[in-house]
N, C-alpha and C positions, 0 to 999 in steps of 0.2 A: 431693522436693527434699532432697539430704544435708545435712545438720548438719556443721558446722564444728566438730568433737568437738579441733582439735588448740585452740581457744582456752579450752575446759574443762580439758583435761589439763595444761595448760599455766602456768594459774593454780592448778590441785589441786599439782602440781610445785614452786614455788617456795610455798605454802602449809607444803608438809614440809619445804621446802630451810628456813624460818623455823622451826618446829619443832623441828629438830634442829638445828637453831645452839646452841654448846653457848657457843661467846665471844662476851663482848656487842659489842665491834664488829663482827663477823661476824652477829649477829643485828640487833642494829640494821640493817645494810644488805640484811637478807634480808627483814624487815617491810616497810622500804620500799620494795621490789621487788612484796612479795606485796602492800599493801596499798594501796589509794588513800588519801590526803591525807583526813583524818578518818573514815577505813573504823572499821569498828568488831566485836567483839568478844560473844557472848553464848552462855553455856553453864547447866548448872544453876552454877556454880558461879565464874561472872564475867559481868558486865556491863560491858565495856572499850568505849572508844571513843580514837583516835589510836597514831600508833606506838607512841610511849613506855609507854603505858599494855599495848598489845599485848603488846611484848618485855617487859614486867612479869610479866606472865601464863603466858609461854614462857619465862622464866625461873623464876617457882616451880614450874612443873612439873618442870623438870630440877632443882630442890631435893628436888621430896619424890622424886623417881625419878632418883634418877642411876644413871648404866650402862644408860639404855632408852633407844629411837628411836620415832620414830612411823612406821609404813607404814602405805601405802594396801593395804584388803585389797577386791579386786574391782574394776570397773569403774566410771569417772566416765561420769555420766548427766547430760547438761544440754539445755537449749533455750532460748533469748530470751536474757535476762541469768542465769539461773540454772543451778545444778550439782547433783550433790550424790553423796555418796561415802560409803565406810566406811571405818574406820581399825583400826589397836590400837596400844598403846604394848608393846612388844617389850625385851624383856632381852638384852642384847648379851653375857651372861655363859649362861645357860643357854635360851633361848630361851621362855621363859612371856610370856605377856601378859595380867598383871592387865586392865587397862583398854582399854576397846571402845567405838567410838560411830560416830555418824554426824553427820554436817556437809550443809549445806545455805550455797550461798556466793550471793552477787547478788554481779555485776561490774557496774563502772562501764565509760566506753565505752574506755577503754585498756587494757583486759582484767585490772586487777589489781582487788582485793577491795574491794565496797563494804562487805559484812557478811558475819558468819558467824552461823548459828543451829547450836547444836552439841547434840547429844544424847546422855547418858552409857550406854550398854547396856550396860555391864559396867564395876564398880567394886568393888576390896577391900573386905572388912568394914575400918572404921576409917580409911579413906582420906575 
């Protein structure tokens, strides 16, 4: 039986579209796109729960990194309510990517994010 792979790709997509929202009106309405109504948030290095708190989080990041983007690197893998993906944070000036991970997302049944479990595989000394 095939997998509905276009309802994974589709919530990984508006995940970056939030991301790289660099203006907080623009990110605020991309959180709320990508996330359900108290979806929530967990990395080493945040434990978030609702939008506001979200676009918090996607906001200090483009604080300590500005001039980076997030892409998806490889393909999104999901099954039931679950996904799961790889990323790097990208420099739009000379193309390095200090920081690397992998996400792990559960959807709620309108395909946008219940949670994120996030994993950091690559991070600068001092970040």
């Amino acid at each position: 039986m095939p997998v509905n792979t276009d309802r994974y790709e589709n919530a990984v997509s508006r995940y970056f579209e939030a991301w790289n929202s660099r203006e907080p009106k623009a990110r605020t309405k991309a959180v709320a796109a990508a996330w359900a109504v108290g979806g929530g948030y967990t990395d080493p290095l945040a434990d978030v729960v609702g939008h506001e708190q979200i676009a918090g989080v996607i906001a200090a990041a483009h604080e300590q990194f500005p001039g980076f983007a997030f892409r998806l690197t490889g393909a999104v893998d999901g099954h039931h309510d679950t996904a799961r993906f790889s990323w790097e944070l990208v420099s739009e000036v000379d193309g390095s990517a200090p920081v690397a991970g992998s996400d792990v997302i559960t959807l709620a049944g309108d395909g946008r994010i219940r949670s994120v479990l996030g994993f950091l595989d690559r991070v600068p000394d001092g970040a």
